[in-house]
Structure formats: C-alpha cells, structure tokens
N, C-alpha and C positions, 0 to 999 in steps of 0.2 A: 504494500500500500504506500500510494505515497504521502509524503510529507503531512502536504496541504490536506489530504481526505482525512487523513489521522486528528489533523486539528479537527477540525471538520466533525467526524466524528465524536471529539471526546468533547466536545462545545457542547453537540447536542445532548449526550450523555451526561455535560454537567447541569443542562436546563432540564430536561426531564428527572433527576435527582432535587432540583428546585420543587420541582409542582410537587411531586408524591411528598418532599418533606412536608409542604405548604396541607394537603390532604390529611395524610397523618396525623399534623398538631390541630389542625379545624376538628375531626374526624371525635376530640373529645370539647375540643373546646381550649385546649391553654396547654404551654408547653414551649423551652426556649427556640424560642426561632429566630432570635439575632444570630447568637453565637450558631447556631443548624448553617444558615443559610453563608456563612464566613468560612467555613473551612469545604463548603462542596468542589471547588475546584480542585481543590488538589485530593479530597475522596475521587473524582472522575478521573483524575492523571494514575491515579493509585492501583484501583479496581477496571481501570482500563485500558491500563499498559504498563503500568512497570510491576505489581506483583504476583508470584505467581499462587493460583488459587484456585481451589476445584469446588465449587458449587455442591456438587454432588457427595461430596466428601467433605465436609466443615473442620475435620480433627485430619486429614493430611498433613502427617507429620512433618514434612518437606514443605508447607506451603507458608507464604512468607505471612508474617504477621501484624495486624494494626487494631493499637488501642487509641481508647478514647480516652485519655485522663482528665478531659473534661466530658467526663462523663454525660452531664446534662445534652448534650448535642446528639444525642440516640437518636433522635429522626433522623436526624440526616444520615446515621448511620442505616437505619433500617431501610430507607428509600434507599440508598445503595444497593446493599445485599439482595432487596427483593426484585431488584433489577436486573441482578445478576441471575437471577435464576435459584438463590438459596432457601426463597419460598414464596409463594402466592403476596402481589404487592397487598392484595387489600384485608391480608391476616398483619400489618402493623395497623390497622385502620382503628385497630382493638387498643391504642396506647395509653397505657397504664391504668387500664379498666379493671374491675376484677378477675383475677385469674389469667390475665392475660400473660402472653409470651413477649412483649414488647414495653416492660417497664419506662419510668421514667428516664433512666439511669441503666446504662448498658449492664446486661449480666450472661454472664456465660453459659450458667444452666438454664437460661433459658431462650435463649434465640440462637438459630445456629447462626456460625457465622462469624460470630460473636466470641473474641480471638481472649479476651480477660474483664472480668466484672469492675464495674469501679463505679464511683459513688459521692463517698467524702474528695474534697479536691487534693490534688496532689499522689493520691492512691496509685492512680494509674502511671506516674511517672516511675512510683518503685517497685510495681509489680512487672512494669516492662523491662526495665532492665534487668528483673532477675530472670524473666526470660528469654531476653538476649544473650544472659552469663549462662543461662543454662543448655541452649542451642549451642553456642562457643563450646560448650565443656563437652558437648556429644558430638561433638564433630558434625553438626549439619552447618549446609551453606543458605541456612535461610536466614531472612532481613528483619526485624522489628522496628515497625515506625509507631511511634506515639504522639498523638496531638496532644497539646497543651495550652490552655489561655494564659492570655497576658495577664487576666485578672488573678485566674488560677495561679502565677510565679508571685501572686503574694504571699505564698506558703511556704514554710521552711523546708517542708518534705519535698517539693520540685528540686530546690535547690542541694539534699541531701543524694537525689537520685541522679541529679547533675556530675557532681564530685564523684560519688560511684562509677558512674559511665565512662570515666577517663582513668579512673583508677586501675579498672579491670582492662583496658583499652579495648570496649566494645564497640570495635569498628563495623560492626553488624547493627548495628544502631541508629535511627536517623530519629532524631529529636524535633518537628514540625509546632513549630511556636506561632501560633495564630495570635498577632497581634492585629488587633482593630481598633485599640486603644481605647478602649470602654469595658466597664464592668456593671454590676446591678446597681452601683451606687452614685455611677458619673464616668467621670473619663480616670484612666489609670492616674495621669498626672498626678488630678485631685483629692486621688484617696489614698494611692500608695505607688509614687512615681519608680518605675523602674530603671531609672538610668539610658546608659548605653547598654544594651543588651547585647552591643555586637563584639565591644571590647570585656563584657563582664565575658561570656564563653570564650572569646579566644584565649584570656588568662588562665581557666580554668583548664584550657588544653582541647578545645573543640577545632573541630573543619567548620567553621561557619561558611556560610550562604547566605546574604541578604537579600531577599525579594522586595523591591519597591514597590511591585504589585504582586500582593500572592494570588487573589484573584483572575490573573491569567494565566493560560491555562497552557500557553507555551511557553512559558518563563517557568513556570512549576515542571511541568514534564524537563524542560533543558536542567534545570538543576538537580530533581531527581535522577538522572542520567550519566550526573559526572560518577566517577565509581568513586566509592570509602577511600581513606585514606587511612593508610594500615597502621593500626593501633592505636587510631582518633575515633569517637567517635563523631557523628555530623550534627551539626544543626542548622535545619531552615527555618529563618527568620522571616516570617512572611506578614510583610505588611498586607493585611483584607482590612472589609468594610463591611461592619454589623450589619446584617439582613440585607445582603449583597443579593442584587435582582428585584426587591421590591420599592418602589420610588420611595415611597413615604415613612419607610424601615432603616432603611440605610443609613449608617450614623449618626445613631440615634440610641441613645442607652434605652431609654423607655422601652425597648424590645427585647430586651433583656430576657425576659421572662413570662411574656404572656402573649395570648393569643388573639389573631384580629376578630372582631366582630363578625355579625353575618355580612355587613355592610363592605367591611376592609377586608375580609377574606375572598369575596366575590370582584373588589376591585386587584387584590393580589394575582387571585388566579388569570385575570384578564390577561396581566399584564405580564405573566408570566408564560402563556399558552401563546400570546402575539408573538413574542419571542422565540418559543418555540419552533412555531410556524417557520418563521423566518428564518432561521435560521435551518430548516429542513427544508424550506423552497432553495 
C-alpha cells in the first residue's frame, strides 16, 4: 500500500474510532470524552499499523501491548478494539451499566483486548513497566506502550514508574504522554505546572520525541516508527487537544468528564459523521 492510502486509511480509522467513542459515552449518558477523544490518533496509528495483535486471540503471548494509565479514556479504548474485530461495536454501548463488560475504567477481566486493568491514576504506569521487565526477562520481542495524562504526571507513582523504566533499561517500552494541557480542574499550568517535560525525561535517561501535534496522525505513525534505542526507554510527548474533533469540546477543560446533552450529542455526531464522509469521499 502506498504511503498516501495508509494515511488515508488510518485518518478514517481514526474518525470512525471518534463516533463509536462519541456513541458509547451518549449510549449511558456521561463519561470522559475530552481526555477519549485526545489520544485517538495515535490508538488508530497503534491498532492500525504499528502493533502486532490478533483479535481472535486477546492473550497472544507475542502480541504487543497497550495500556491505559489513564484509565478513564476506556471508550476510546473500547471503540478501538471493537473495530478491530475483538467484539461486536455495540456490546461497549453497555458502558459501565450493571454487569457490564465495559466499565468505566479499563479492566482486564473483563473486556478482551484489554492488555492491564487500571483505575487509580498512575497504576497503569507501574503495572506497564513490570510488564515490559517481565517480556524482557522471557525473552519475547514484544512492545508495551502506555498512555499517560498530563494531569495524570501529577502523581508520584508516574514519576516512580518513570525512574524504573531507565533503570531496568526497558527499551521495549514506549511511554505516550498525552498532553493537552488540561485536567478536571483547569489547565495543568494552574493546578500543578509541569515544567519542561522534555528536559525532565531526557535527565532521567529517556529517547524522547516531541510531537507538536500529537493529533496527527502522520507525525505519530513517523515517530512511532523510529526503532528503540537500546537500553533507553522512549517517550512521546504528544502535544493533543481535549475533545479533539468536536468544535465546541476542544480545549476546553469542562469536558473533562461529562457527557453532551441530547442537544450537543446530536450536534457532535453531525459533525463528526461530515467528516467522516469526507474524508471517505
């Protein structure tokens, strides 16, 4: 295939991962869809070309790995997977209802696909690396990427799983730092400013990547693509934009964590499916 259809491709793959997330969180009513709609491009560069993953088999021991350490962003994980074919799109429609298999908060026992549970923030940063140490230590050549929020790095245990990952030199490791620069309470700045992120990980001994736009989706795949650097682990620094795709979402803390109306859900989807279109005409 070439180049240009690959974009092509995984553009529309990242707009169709838009509506089903959008579906999904409407489907109860509330559910984070800033942070959802901010890391889909690079879930569609991920699950649609760089790792390797068998649908039909969720526990393939070979197949490469990605967690959610901000957990809250499940939809967007579930509108992924059930795209991929890991199960019927409109069994996540059920999100976080009784009994359901598609909590708020990604969990392993219960959605395939579904590579580590996590929850409280920062979880998912140290359960991924101990299963990056522990592929390393079995001798497989699979990958672990874990997303992480900006907001989320106001927690010690990020920064605990950070110093681990260079320690153990888990160059099997790619660390995917969604900055959008907004948390539930405002913007990073104002609550708890992070710095240079890009000189705090290269002291610590990282391969950094800085995305100026992590939202696209050929700047994502190109930096996905450089190979590890042995005995570093990586980090992409991806500048996105809360509730990326929807006009009136889009940097915007208030989206933080809840969901549009009948009203703003129908103008969502509009505007969402235009796009679509278009981008498949």
């Amino acid at each position: 295939m070439q180049k240009a259809e690959k974009m092509q491709e995984l553009r529309v793959f990242a707009q169709e991962i838009r509506l089903e997330t959008l579906k999904t969180i409407g489907s109860l009513g509330f559910g984070h869809v800033g942070g959802s709609m901010s890391i889909i491009d690079a879930l569609a560069v991920l699950y649609g070309e760089v790792m390797k993953i068998d649908p039909k088999n969720p526990r393939w021991e070979d197949r490469d790995w990605c967690v959610l350490s901000k957990g809250h962003a499940g939809p967007a994980m579930y509108a992924t997977l059930g795209l991929k074919g890991f199960y019927p799109l409109e069994d996540a429609y059920t999100l976080n209802q009784p009994h359901t298999n598609f909590p708020s908060h990604t969990d392993r026992t219960k959605t395939p696909g579904v590579d580590l549970t996590t929850g409280s923030l920062g979880q998912g940063m140290s359960t991924a690396t101990g299963a990056a140490l522990g592929n390393k230590i079995d001798g497989r050549d699979n990958h672990v990427f874990v997303f992480v929020g900006d907001g989320e790095a106001d927690e010690g245990q990020v920064w605990e799983g950070a110093q681990f990952a260079v320690h153990y030199k888990l160059d099997n490791l790619t660390f995917m730092l969604d900055h959008n620069g907004l948390q539930i309470d405002g913007s990073n700045d104002e609550v708890m400013s992070l710095g240079d992120l890009h000189a705090k990980f290269t002291s610590f001994g990282y391969n950094v990547i800085e995305l100026a736009d992590g939202n696209d989706i050929e700047a994502v795949l190109a930096a996905l693509k450089i190979p590890p650097m042995k005995g570093k682990p990586t980090l992409i620094l991806c500048h996105t934009h809360k509730g990326k795709g929807v006009s009136f979402m889009e940097n915007d803390a208030g989206w933080h964590g809840k969901a549009p109306n009948e009203e703003q859900m129908a103008q969502a989807k509009a505007e969402l499916e235009a796009k679509l279109k278009e981008l498949e005409g």
